[in-house]
C-alpha positions as CSV (number, residue, x, y, z in Angstrom):
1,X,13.7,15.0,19.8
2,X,10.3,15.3,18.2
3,X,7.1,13.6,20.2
4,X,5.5,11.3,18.0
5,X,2.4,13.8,18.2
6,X,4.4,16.2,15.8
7,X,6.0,13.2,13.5
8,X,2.7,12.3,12.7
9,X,1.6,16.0,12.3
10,X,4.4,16.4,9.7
11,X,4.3,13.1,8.1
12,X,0.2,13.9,7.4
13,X,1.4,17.6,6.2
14,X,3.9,15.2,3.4
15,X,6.8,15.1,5.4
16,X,8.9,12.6,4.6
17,X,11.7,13.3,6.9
18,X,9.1,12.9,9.6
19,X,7.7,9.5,7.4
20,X,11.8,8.5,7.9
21,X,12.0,9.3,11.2
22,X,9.0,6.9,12.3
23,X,10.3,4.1,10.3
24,X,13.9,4.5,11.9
25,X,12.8,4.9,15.6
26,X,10.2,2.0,16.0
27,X,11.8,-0.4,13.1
28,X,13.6,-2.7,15.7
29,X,10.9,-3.2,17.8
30,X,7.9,-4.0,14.9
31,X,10.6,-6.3,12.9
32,X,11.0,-8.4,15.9
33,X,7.5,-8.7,16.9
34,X,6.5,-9.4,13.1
35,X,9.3,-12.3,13.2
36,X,7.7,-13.9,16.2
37,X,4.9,-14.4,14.3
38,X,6.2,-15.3,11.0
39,X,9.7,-16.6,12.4
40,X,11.5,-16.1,9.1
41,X,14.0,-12.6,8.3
42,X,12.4,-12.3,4.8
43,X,8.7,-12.7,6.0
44,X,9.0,-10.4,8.7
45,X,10.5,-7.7,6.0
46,X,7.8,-8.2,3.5
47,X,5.1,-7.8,6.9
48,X,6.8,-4.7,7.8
49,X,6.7,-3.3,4.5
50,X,3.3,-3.8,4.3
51,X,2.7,-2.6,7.6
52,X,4.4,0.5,7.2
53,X,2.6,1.3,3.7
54,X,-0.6,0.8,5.3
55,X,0.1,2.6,8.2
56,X,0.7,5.3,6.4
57,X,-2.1,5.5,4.2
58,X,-4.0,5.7,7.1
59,X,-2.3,8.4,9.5
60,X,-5.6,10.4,9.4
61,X,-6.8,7.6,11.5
62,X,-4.6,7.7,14.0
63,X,-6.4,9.2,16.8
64,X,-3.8,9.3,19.7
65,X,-6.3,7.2,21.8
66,X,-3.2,4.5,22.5
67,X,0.6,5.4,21.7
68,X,1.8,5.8,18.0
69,X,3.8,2.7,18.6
70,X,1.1,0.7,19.8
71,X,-0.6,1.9,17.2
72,X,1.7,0.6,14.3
73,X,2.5,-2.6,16.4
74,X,-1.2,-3.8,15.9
75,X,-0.8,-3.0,12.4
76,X,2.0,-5.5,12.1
77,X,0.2,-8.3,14.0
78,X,-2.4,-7.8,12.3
79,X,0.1,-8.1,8.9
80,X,2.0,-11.0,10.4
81,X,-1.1,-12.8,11.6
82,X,-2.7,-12.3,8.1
83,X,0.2,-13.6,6.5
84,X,0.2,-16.7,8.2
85,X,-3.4,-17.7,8.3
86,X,-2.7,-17.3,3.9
87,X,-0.1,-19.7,4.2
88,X,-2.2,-22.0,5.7
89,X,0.7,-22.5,9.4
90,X,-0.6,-20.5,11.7
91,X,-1.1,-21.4,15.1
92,X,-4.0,-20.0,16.4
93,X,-3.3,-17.6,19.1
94,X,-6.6,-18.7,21.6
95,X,-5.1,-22.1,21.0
96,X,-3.5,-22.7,24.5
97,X,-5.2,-25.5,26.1
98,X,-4.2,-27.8,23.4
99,X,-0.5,-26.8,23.5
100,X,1.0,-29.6,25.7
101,X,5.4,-28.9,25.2
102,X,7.1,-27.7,21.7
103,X,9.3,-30.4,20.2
104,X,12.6,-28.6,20.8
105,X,15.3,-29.3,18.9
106,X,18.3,-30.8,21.3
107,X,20.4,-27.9,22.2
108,X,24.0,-28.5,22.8
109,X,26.0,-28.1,26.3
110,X,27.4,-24.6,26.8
111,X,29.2,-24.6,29.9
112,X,31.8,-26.1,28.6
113,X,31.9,-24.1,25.6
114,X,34.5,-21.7,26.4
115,X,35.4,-19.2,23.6
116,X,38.2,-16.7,24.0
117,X,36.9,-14.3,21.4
118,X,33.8,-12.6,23.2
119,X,32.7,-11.0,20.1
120,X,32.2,-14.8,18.8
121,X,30.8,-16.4,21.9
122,X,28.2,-13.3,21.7
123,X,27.2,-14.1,18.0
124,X,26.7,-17.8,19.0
125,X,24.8,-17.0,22.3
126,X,22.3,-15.1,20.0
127,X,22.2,-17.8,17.3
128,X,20.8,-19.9,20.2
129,X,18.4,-18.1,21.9
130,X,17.0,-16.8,18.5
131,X,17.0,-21.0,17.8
132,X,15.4,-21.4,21.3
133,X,12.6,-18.8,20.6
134,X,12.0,-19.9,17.1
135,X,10.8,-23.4,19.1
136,X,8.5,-21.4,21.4
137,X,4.4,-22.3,19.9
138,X,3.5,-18.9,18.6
139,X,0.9,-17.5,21.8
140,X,3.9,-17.6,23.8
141,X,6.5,-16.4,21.4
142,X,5.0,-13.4,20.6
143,X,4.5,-12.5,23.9
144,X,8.0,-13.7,24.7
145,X,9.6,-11.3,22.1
146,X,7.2,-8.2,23.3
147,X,8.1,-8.5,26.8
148,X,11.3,-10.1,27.4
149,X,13.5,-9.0,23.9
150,X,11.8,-5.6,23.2
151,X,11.3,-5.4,27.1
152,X,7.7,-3.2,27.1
153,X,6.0,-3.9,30.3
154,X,2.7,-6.0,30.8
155,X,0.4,-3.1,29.8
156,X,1.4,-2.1,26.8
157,X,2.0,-6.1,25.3
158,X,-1.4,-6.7,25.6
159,X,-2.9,-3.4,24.5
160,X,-0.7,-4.1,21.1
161,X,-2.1,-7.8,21.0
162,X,-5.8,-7.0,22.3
163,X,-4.9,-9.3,25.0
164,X,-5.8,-9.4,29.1
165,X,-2.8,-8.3,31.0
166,X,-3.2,-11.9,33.0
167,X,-2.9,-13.7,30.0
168,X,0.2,-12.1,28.9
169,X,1.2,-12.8,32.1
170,X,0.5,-16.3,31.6
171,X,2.1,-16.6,28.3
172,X,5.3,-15.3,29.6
173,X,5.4,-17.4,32.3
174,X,5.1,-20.7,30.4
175,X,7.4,-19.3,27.3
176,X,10.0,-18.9,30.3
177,X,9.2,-22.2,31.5
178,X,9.9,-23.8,27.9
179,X,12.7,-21.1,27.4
180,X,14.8,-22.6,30.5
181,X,14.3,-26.4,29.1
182,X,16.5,-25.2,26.3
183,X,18.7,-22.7,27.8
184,X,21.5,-21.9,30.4
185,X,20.0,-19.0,32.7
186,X,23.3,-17.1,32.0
187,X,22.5,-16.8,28.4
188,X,19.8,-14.5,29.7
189,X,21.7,-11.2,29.5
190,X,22.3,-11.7,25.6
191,X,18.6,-11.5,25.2
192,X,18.2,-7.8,24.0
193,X,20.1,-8.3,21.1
194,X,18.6,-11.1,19.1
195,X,17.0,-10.1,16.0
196,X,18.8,-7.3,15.2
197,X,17.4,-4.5,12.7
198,X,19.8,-1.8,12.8
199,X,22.3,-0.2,9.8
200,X,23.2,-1.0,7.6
201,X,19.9,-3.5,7.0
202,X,17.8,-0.9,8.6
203,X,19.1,2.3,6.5
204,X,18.6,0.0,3.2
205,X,14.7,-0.7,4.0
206,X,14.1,2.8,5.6
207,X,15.0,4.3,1.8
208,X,13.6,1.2,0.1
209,X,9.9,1.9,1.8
210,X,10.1,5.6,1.1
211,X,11.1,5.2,-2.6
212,X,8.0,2.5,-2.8
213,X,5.7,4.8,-0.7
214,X,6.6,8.2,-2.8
215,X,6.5,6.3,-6.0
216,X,2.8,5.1,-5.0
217,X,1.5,8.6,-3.9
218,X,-0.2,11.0,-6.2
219,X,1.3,13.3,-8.6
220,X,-0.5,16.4,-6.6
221,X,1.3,15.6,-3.5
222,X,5.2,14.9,-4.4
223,X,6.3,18.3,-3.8
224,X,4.9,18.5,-0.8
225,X,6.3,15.0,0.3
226,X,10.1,16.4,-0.6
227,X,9.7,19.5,1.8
């Protein structure tokens, strides 16, 4: 498997193979922390584009000083956060002192929701805990998704958010504290996959971004994108 080192060696050189490749391995993990920002599918599709165009217009500037996906993850908060504050329902993400408790939609009981087909009972398990972290205020939602859905450890969630490491640790520990007011603790192990963005949805937007990025290049450097 190629380091991202050499993807971003190629992808610089016109590759867009390598360009592909990028998209498809970090497309899960930058959709869901764009949705925890903008908490709606086509939003967080329309950040990532945007993300991803920009990003790539600017791979000269990627130094290797953090991770590639670090990297491209502070582009898309950036993006997401952007997004927001232009819509004018953003919720600042210093903003924690003033954040009391959510108002959480009632959630229904679910022990006694027994479903014999498990592939059902999963798809409803998600449907709630994507519900359940919708209602998270935004500070702790993103950090929320990072950690606990996308599961990168405490260093690397608040190098992408330009955060302390206590304050993620913070923000975690009150988003699980709201989390459990809405949820049974066996609905934890569902957790890693809400939001998916996987094919065919993934496959569609991966040659949807390319077409969009080649179509936007310059004339000069087309062959050497095909290669």
């Amino acid at each position: 498997m190629l380091v991202d080192a050499e993807l971003v060696r190629l992808a610089r050189g016109g590759s867009v193979s390598a360009l592909r490749l990028i998209v498809r391995r970090y497309n899960q993990r930058l959709y869901r922390v764009a949705r925890a920002i903008v908490r709606d599918d086509t939003e967080a599709e329309d950040v990532l584009q945007e993300a991803y165009l920009s990003a790539f217009c600017k791979l000269t500037q990627f130094r290797a000083d953090a991770s590639l996906a670090t990297w491209l993850t502070r582009i898309v908060v950036n993006k997401a956060i952007d997004r927001r504050e232009r819509a004018d329902i953003m919720l600042p993400l210093a903003a924690l002192d003033d954040i009391e408790r959510p108002d959480v939609a009632a959630m229904p009981d679910l022990a006694s929701a027994a479903d014999p087909e498990m592939t059902a009972a999963r798809s409803q398990i998600r449907a709630l805990l994507e519900h359940a972290i919708d209602n998270l205020p935004e500070p702790f939602r993103v950090v929320f998704v990072m950690r606990m859905v996308e599961q990168l450890d405490t260093k690397e969630t608040a190098c992408s958010l330009g955060l302390r490491e206590e304050t993620v640790k913070t923000r975690l520990h009150r988003a699980k504290a709201l989390m459990r007011e809405q949820l049974h603790t066996t609905l934890a192990s569902a957790l890693t996959d809400t939001f998916p963005f996987q094919d065919p949805r993934c496959a569609a937007f991966t040659d949807a971004l390319l077409t969009r990025f080649i179509e936007g290049s310059e004339p000069t450097n087309r062959s050497r994108q095909h290669r």
